[in-house]
N, C-alpha and C positions, 0 to 999 in steps of 0.2 A: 440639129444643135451645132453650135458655132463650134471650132477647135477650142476658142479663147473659154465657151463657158462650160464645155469639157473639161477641159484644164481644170477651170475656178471648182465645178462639181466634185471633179477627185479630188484637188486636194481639201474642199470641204471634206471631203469626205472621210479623207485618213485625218486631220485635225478630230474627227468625230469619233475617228476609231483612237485613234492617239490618246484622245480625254478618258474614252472608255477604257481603256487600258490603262489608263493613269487611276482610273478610277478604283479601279477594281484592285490595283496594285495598293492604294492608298488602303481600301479595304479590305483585304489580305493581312497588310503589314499592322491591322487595328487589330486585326481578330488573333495573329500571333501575339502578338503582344497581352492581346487580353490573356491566352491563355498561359504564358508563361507568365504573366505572374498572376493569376488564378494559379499554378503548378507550382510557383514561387510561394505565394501563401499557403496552399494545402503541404508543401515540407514542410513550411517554419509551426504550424499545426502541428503536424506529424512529431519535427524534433523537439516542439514543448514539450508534446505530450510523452514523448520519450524520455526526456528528461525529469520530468514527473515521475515517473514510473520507476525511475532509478534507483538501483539501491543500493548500500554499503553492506561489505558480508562480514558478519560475523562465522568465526571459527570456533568450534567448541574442540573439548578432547574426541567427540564420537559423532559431530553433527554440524551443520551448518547451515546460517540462513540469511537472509537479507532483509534488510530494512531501511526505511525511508533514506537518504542522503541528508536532509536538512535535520534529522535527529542526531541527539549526541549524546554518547557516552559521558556517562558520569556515576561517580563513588557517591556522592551525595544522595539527600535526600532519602531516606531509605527510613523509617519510623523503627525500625525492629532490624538492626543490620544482622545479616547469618552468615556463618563462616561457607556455607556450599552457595552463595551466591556468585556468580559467574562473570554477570553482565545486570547493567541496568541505563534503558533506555529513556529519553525524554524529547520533548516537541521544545521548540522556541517559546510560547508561551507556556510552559512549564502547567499544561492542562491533560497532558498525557504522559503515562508513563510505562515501561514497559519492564520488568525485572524476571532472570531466570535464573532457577538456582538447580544445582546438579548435584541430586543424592545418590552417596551411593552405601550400600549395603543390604539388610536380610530386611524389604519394607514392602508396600505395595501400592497401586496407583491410589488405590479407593482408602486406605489408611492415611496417605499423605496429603490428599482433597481434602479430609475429614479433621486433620490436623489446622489445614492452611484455613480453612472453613471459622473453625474456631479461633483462627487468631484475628480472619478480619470481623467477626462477630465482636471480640472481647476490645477490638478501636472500636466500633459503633460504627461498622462499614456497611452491614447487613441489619441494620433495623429493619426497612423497608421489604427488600427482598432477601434470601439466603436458602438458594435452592440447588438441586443439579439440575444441570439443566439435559445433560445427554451424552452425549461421544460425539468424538472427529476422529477421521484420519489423519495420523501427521505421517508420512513417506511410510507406510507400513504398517503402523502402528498403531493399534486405539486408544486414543489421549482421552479419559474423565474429563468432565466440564460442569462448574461450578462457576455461579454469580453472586454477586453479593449485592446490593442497592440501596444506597441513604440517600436520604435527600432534608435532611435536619442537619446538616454537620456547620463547626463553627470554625470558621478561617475564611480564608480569601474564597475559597466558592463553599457554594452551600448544599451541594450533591456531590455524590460520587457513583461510578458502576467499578465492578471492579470484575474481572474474569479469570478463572485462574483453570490453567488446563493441567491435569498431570499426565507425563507420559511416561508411559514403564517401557524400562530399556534390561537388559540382562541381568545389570549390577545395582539395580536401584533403579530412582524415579526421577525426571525433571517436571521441575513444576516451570510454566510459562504463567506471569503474573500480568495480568494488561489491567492498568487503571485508568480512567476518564475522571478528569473533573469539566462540573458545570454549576450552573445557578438555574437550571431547568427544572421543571416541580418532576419532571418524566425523559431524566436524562437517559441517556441510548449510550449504548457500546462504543468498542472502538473498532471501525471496520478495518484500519491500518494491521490489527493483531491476527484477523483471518488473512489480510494475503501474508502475511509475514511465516505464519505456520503451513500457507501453500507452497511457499516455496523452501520449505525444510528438507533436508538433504540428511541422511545417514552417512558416514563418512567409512563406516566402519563394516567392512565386507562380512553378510551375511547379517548383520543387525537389526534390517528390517521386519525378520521373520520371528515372531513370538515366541517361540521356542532357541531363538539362540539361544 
């Protein structure tokens, strides 16, 4: 072979390798990219859902717990207002509601169920349904669980669930009251009220334990 078409061979040659090298670099520089923003989308995922999940705390005198960020505090609204109400919760479309009232003196959990029972029986809250339903743990503690269910009611929706837990504390009882409304013939609960009582907090050292 000639020197000249030596020459012309090599640097075919590295032009060959040059491209492949370009090439690979080109696909390289795709595949990073693709994955940072795949890693880019899987944060902004991540921080929705974080943000989601967010909550605002409420502080009681003995307890505290968090609840959604787009819910808000309000006096209103409240059919039957009680002097031991504390807090009361609502959603933007005013379909959820949340109310806790903090008893205190000589009473008990299954007394104060039994009370609350009967007052959303005597609004026409519990046509439908009006049962106990069982126990929960709230941070130590076994909270009573009570539902109520209409689904004939007359206003702007035409169902209700309503769930009311009571929890006994040393000095009395907190009643946690979660109401849904719907226009559903077989409206469901509010699943916002179980993480809400998950993430309940005792504030008050040694309180957890049923015998304080």
């Amino acid at each position: 072979m000639s020197d000249h078409a030596q020459s012309a061979g090599t640097t075919r040659s590295r032009r060959l390798t040059v491209a492949l090298l370009l090439s690979i670099g080109c696909l390289t520089a795709s595949v990073l990219l693709l994955l940072a923003t795949t890693a880019g989308g899987i944060t902004y995922l991540v921080l929705q859902k974080r943000a989601a999940e967010a909550a605002t705390t409420f502080t009681g005198a003995t307890y505290a717990f968090g609840y959604p960020v787009d819910w808000h505090r309000t006096t209103t609204g409240v059919e039957l207002p009680d002097p031991d109400q504390v807090l009361e919760l609502r959603n933007d479309d005013t379909t959820k509601y949340v109310t806790v009232l903090d008893r205190s003196g000589a009473m008990s959990a299954a007394g104060e169920c039994s009370d609350a029972t009967a007052r959303a029986n005597s609004q026409g809250l519990g046509a439908d349904q009006n049962e106990v339903i069982g126990a929960r743990d709230v941070d130590g503690r076994e909270a009573l669980h009570h539902r109520a269910v209409a689904t004939d009611l007359d206003g702007e929706h035409s169902s209700s669930v309503v769930d009311i837990w009571c929890i006994p504390k040393p000095d009395g009882v907190v009643l946690f009251v979660a109401q849904t409304f719907s226009d559903d013939d077989s409206p469901e609960s509010m699943p916002d009220a179980e993480r809400i009582l998950d993430s309940w907090e005792w504030t008050v050292d040694g309180l957890p334990a049923e015998d304080s």
